[in-house]
C-alpha positions as CSV (number, residue, x, y, z in Angstrom):
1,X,-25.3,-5.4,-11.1
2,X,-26.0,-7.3,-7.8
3,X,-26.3,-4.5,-4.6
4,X,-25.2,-5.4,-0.6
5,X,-25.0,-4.0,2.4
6,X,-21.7,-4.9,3.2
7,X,-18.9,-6.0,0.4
8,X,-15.6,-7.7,2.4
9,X,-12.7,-7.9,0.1
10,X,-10.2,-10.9,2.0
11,X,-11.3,-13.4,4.1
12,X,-8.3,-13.4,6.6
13,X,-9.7,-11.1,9.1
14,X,-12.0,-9.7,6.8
15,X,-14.0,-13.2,7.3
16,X,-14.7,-12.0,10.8
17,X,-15.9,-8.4,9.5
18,X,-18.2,-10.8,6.8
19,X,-19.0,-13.0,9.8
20,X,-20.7,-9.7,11.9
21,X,-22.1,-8.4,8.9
22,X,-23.9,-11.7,8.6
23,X,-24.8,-11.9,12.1
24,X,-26.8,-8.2,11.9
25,X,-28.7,-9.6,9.1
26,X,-26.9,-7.4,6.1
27,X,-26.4,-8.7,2.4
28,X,-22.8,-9.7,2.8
29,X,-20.7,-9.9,-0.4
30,X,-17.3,-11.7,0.2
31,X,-14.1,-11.5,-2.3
32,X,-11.1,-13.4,-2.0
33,X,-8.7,-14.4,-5.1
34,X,-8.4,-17.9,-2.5
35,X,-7.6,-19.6,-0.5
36,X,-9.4,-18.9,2.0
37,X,-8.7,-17.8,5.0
38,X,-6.1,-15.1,4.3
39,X,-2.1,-15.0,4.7
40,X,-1.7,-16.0,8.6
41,X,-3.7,-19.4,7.7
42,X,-2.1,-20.1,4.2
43,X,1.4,-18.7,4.2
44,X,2.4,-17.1,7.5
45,X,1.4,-17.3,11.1
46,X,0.1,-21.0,11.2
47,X,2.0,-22.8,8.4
48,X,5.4,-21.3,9.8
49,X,5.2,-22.1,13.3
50,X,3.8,-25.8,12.3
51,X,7.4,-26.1,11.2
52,X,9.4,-23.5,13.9
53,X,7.8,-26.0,17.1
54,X,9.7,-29.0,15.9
55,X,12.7,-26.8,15.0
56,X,12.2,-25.9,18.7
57,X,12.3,-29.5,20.3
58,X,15.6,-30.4,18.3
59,X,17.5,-27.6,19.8
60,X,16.2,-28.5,23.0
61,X,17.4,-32.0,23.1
62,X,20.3,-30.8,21.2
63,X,21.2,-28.5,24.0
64,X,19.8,-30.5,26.8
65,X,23.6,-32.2,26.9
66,X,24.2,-29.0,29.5
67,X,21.6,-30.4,31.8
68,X,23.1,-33.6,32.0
69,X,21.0,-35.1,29.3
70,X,22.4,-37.0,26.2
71,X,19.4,-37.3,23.8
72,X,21.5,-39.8,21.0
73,X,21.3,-39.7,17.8
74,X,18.5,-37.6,15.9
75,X,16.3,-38.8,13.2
76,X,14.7,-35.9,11.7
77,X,12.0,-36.7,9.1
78,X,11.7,-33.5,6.5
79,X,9.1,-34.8,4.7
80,X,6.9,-35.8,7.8
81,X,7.0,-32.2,9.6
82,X,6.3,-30.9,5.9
83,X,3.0,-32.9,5.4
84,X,1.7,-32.2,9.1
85,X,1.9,-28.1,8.3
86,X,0.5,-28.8,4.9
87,X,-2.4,-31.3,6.7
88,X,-3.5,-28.7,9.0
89,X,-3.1,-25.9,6.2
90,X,-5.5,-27.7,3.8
91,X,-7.7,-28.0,7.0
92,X,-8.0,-24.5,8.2
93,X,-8.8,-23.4,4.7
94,X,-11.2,-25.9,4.3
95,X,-12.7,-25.1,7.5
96,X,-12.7,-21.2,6.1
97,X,-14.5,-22.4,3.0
98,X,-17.1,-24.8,4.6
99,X,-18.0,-22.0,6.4
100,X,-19.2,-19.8,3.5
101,X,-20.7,-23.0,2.2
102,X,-22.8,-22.8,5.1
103,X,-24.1,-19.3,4.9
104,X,-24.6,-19.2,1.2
105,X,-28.2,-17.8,1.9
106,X,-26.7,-14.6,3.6
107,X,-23.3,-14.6,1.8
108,X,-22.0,-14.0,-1.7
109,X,-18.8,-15.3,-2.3
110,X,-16.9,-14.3,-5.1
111,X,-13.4,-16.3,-5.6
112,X,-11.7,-14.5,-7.6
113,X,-9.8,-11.2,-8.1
114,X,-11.7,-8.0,-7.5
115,X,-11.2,-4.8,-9.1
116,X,-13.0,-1.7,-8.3
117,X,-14.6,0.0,-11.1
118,X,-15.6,3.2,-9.1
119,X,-15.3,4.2,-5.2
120,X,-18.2,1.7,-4.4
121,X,-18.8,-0.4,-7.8
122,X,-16.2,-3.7,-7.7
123,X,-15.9,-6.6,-10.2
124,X,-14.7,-10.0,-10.1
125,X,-14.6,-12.2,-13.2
126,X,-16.6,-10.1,-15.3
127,X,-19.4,-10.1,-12.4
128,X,-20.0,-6.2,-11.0
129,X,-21.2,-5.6,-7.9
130,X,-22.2,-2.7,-5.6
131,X,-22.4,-1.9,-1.7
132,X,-23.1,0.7,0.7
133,X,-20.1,-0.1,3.1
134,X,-17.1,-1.8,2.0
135,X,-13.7,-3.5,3.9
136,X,-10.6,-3.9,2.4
137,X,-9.0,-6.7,4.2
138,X,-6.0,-7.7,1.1
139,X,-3.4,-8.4,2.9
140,X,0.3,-8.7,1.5
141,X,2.6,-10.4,-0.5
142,X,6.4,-11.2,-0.6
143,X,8.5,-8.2,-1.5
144,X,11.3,-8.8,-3.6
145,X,13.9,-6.4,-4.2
146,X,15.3,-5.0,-7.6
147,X,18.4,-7.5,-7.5
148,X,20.4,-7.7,-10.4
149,X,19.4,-11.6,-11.9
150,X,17.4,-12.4,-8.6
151,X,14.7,-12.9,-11.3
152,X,17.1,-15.4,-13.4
153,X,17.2,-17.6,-10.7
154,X,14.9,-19.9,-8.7
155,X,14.3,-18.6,-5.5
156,X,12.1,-19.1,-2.3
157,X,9.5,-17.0,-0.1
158,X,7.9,-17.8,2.9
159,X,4.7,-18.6,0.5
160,X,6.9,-21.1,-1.6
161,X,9.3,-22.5,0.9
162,X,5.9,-24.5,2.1
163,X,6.1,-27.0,-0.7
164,X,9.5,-28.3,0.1
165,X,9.6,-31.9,0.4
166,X,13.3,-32.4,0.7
167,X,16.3,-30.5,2.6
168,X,18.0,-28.1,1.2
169,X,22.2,-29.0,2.0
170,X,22.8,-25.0,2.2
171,X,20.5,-22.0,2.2
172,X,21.4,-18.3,1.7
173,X,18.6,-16.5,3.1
174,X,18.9,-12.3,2.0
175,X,16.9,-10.5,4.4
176,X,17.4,-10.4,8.2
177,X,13.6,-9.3,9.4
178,X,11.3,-11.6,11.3
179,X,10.2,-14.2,8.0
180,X,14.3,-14.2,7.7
181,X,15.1,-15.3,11.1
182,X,12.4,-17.5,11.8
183,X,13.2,-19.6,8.8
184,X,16.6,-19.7,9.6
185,X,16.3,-21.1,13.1
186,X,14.0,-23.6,11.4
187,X,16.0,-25.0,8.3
188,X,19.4,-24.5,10.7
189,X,17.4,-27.2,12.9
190,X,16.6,-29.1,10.1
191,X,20.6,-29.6,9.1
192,X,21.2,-27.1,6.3
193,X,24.1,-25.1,6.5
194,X,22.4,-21.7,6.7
195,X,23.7,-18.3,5.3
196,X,22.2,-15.3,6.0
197,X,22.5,-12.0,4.2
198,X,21.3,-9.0,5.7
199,X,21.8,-5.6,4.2
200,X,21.1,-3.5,8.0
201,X,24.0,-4.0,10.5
202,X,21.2,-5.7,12.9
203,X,19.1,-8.5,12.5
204,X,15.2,-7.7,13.4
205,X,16.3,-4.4,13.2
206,X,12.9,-2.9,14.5
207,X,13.8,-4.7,18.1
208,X,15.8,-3.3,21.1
209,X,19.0,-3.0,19.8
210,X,20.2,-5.3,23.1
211,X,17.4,-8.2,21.7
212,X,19.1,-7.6,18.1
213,X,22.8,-8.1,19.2
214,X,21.8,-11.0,21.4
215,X,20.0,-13.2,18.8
216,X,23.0,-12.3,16.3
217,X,25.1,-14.2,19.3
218,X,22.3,-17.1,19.5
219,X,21.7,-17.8,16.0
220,X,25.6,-17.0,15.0
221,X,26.4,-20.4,16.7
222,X,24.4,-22.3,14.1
223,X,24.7,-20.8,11.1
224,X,26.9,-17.8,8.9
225,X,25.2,-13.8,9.4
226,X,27.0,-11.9,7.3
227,X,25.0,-8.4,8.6
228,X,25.9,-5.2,6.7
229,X,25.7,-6.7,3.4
230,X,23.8,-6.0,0.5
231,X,23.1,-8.5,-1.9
232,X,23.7,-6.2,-5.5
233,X,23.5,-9.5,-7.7
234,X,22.7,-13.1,-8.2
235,X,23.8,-15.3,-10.8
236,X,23.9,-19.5,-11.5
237,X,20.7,-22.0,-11.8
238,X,18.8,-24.5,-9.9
239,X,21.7,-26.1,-7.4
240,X,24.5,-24.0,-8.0
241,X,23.6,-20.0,-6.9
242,X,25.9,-17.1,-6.8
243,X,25.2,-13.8,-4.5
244,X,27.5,-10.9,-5.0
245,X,27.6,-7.8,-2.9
246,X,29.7,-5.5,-0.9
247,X,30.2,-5.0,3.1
248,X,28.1,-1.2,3.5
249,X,30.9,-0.2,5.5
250,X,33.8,-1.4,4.0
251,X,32.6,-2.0,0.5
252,X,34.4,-5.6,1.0
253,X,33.1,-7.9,-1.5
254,X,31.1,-10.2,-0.5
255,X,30.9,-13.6,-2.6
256,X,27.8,-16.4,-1.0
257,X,27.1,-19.6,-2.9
258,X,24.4,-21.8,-2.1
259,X,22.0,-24.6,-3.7
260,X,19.0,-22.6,-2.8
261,X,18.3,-19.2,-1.9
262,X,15.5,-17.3,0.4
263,X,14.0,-14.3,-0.2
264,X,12.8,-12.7,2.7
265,X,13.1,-8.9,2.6
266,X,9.5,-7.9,3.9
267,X,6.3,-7.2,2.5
268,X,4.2,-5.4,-0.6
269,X,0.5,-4.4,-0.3
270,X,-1.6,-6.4,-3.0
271,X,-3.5,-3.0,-2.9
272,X,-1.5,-2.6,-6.5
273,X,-4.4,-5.6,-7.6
274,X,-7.1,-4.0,-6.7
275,X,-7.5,-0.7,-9.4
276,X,-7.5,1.7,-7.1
277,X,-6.9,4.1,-9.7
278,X,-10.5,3.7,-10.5
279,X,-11.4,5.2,-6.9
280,X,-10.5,8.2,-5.1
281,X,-9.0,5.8,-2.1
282,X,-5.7,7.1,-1.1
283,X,-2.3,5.0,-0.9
284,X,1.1,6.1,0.8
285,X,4.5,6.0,-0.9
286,X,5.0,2.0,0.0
287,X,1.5,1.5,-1.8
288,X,-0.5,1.0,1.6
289,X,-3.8,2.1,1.9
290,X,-4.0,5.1,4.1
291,X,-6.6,5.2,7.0
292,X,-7.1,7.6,9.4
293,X,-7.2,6.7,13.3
294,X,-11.0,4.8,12.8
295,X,-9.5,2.6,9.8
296,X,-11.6,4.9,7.2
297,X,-10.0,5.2,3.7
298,X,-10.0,8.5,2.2
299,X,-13.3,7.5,0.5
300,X,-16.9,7.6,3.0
301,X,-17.5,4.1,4.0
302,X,-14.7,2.4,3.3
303,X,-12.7,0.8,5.7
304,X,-9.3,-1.0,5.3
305,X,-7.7,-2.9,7.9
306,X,-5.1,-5.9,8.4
307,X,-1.9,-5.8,6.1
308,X,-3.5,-3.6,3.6
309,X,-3.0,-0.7,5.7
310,X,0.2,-1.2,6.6
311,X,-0.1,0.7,10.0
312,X,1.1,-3.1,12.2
313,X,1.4,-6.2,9.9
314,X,0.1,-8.9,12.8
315,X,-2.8,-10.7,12.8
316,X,-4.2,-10.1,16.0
317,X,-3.6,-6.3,14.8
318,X,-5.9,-7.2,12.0
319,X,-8.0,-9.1,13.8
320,X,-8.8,-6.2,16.7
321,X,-8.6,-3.8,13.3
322,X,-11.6,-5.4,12.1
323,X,-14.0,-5.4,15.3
324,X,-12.8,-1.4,15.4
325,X,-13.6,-1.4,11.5
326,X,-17.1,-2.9,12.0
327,X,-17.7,-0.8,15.3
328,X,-17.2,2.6,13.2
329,X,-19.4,1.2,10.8
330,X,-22.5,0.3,12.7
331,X,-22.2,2.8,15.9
332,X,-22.7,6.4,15.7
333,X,-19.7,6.8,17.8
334,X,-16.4,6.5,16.9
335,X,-13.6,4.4,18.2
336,X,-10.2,4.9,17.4
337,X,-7.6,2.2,17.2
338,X,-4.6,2.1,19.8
339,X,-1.5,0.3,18.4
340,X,0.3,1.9,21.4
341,X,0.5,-2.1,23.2
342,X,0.4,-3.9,19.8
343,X,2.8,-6.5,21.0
344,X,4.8,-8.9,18.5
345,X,7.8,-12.2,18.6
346,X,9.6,-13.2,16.9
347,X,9.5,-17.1,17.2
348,X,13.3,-17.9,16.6
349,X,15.6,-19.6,19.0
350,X,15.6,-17.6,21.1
351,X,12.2,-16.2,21.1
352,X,12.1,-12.7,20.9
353,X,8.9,-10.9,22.3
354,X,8.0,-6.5,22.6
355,X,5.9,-4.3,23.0
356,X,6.1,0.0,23.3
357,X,9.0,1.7,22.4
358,X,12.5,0.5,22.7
359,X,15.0,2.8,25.0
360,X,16.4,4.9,21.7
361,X,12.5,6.0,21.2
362,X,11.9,6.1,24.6
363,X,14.3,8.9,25.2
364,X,13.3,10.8,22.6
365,X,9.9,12.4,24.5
366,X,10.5,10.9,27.8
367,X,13.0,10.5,30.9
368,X,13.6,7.3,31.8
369,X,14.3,4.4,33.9
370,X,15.4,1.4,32.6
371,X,15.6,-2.2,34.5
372,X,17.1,-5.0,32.6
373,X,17.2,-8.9,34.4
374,X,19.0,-12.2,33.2
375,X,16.6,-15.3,33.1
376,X,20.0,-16.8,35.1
377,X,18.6,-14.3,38.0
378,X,15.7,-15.9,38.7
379,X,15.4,-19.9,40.2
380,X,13.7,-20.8,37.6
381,X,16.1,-19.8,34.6
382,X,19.0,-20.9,37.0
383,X,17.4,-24.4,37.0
384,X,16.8,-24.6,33.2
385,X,20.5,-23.4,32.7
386,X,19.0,-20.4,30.9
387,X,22.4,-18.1,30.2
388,X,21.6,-15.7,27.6
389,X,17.5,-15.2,27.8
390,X,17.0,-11.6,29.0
391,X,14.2,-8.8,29.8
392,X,14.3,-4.9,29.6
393,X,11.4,-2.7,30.7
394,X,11.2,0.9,30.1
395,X,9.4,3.2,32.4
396,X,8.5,6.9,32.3
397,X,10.4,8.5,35.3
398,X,7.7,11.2,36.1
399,X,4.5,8.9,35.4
400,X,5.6,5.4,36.3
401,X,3.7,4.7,33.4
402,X,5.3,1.2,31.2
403,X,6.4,2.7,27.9
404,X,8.2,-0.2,26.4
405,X,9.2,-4.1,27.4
406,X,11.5,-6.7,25.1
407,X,12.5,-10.3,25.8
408,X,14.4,-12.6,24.8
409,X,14.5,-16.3,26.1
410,X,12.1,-19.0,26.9
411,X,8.5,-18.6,26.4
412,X,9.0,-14.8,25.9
413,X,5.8,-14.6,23.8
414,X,3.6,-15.9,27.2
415,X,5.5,-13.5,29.5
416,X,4.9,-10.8,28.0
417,X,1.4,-10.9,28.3
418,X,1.5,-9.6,31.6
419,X,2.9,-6.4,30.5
420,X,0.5,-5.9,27.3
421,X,-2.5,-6.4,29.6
422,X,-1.2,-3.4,31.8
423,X,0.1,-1.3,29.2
424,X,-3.5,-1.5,27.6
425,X,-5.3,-0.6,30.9
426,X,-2.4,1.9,31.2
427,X,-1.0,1.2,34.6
428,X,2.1,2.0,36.3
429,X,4.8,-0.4,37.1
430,X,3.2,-0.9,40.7
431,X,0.4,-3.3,38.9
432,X,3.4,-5.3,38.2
433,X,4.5,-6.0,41.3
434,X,2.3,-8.3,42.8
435,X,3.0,-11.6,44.1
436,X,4.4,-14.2,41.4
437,X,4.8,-18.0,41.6
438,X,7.9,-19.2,42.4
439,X,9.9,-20.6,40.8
440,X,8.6,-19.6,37.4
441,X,9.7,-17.8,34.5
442,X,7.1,-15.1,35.4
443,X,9.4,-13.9,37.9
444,X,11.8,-12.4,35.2
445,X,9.1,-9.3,35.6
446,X,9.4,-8.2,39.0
447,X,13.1,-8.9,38.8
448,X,13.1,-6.3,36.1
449,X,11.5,-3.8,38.5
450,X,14.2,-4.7,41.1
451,X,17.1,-3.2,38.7
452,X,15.3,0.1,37.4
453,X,17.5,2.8,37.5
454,X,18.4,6.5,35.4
């Protein structure tokens, strides 16, 4: 049995935990059941938006007509904007793997599936190995729910949907979360007639319940939300697929057919692959690993961060996650990990962007004030013809302190970086008053300030 310093199991944002143990000079084991370079670069971040920009520009000329701008006629090639996110896939993992080719004199790499055999003992392929401090960097896979002949049928994930080559003529989607939306906007773009089924009443159901009701509007114009539904069975083949269900309010039935069908009804830890029955590490009822505010497992010197934990499914969660991991590790004090200005999008069209609590949690522990301003109020969103785009900010009355901020609209993902940066330092709303260019987008935050009230 070969011994390490360090054993990293994932090499999504566990390759940077394997990249700092190589840097101090540890033996560095690396696991991964491939490919490399984790979920964002193989099925989710990257990949996705490769496809979601050109979605983007279509709508864009397709809307410019308002601006006094007729594009003609479009010629979208499916095929092309396939092979350019599979091209840059195939690149990123290979750049992942070259670089464990190029440390294979301080790194072990193990492709394969590992399973621990005790707290600290871990095997892969029949190979055991053991090590002093260990990172569980997993990740997740697609969840798919107990659906009555879902499994009789052939159906998509955001992990399959990459190896289309050809257009699906209609889509049911069932699931109304991020992954749901997202590829939506994009196949909606593409020219399928979309259908999506989404058991809550809201889509992105985490979001500001404003943000929520105004992407319903958005995305309603180009496709069929049928919210409220749940999706009880599934019947039919390859071309010809039947979902049955019932409105939750009005138990309605609900009939959808479609020539292909999504799944897309959020995530499962793969910490189910791992034999953690062999180990005294701890999972929660979802079957997350459960860490404590420094990312340790219930088992001394093991850390889990990323998706496996479950605490915020993002990668630049995981990817802070795993400098806090290795900190805790290597430093005899302690540093906890904040999620309180985690921010997140949602990159459909429109773009959806948050951070802190929405107004409903706000309330909860806090009084108040609330600012909300149109894009339309400021030049620049009057000059792009920008009707429906939107920001809220929520502000604790007795502290001035920013507890919460949504958009939705252009380029919502860069403006809200403002706010993260002073939520993080923990400012007051008076940081966010300084002078802004004009006329820019950016102005949509002082704007916001200009409307707070009880």
């Amino acid at each position: 049995m070969k011994s390490y310093d360090v054993l990293v199991v994932g090499s999504g944002a566990g390759g940077s935990v394997a990249s700092m143990a190589i840097r101090a000079g540890l033996r560095t084991a690396l696991v991964d059941r491939g490919p490399p370079g984790g979920t964002c670069v193989n099925t989710g971040c990257i990949p996705s938006k490769m496809l979601i920009y050109p979605a983007d520009v279509i709508e864009s000329l397709r809307g410019a007509e308002r601006l006094g701008v007729t594009a003609g006629d479009l010629s979208i090639r499916f095929r092309d904007i396939m092979e350019r996110m599979r091209e840059t896939r195939s690149r990123n993992s290979s750049f992942t793997r070259s670089w464990i080719q190029q440390n294979t004199e301080r790194l072990d790499f193990y492709e394969g599936e590992g399973r621990f055999l005790d707290d600290h003992v871990m095997e892969v392929d029949g190979r055991s190995m053991q090590a002093e401090k260990i990172f569980i960097c997993t990740g997740a896979r697609p969840a798919i729910p107990p659906v009555e002949g879902l499994d009789g049928v052939p159906y998509l994930t955001n992990e399959s949907v990459l190896e289309l080559d050809s257009t699906p003529a209609d889509l049911a989607i069932i699931g109304g979360g991020y992954v749901a939306t997202e590829y939506a906007h994009f196949f909606a773009a593409m020219g399928t007639r979309v259908t999506v089924v989404q058991r809550n009443r809201f889509l992105v159901p985490e979001e500001e319940e404003e943000i929520s009701l105004a992407l319903a509007d958005a995305l309603g114009k180009r496709m069929t939300l049928l919210t409220g539904t749940e999706v009880t069975s599934v019947r039919g083949g390859s071309g010809d697929i039947h979902l049955y269900g019932h409105d939750t309010d009005t138990g309605e039935d609900v009939h959808v057919q479609a020539g292909t069908v999504l799944v897309a009804t959020g995530r499962r830890s793969n910490a189910d692959t791992l034999g953690l029955e062999n180990t005294e590490i701890e999972i929660d009822r979802r079957g997350y690993i459960v860490t404590n505010e420094y990312l340790e497992t219930s088992v001394e010197n093991i850390w889990a961060v990323g998706d496996a934990n479950g605490r915020q499914m993002f990668r630049h969660a995981a990817n802070r996650e795993a400098s806090i991991a290795w900190h805790n590790a290597t430093r005899p004090e302690k540093t906890a990990m904040d999620y309180w200005a985690v921010p997140h999008a949602v990159y459909s069209y429109p773009q959806v962007a948050s951070v802190g609590l929405t107004e409903r949690a706000a309330r909860i522990d806090h009084h108040v004030l609330v600012g909300k301003a149109h894009y339309r109020d400021i030049a620049k969103g009057e000059a792009m013809g920008e009707e429906r785009g939107f920001a809220k900010i929520i502000v604790d009355k007795e502290t001035d302190r920013i507890l919460g901020f949504h958009l939705i609209g252009p380029q919502a993902p860069i403006l809200i970086q403002e706010i993260v940066n002073a939520m993080n330092r923990g400012d007051t709303v008076e940081a966010l008053s300084g002078i802004h260019i004009h006329p820019s987008l950016s102005e949509i935050v002082p704007a916001v300030l200009r409307h707070l009230t009880d």
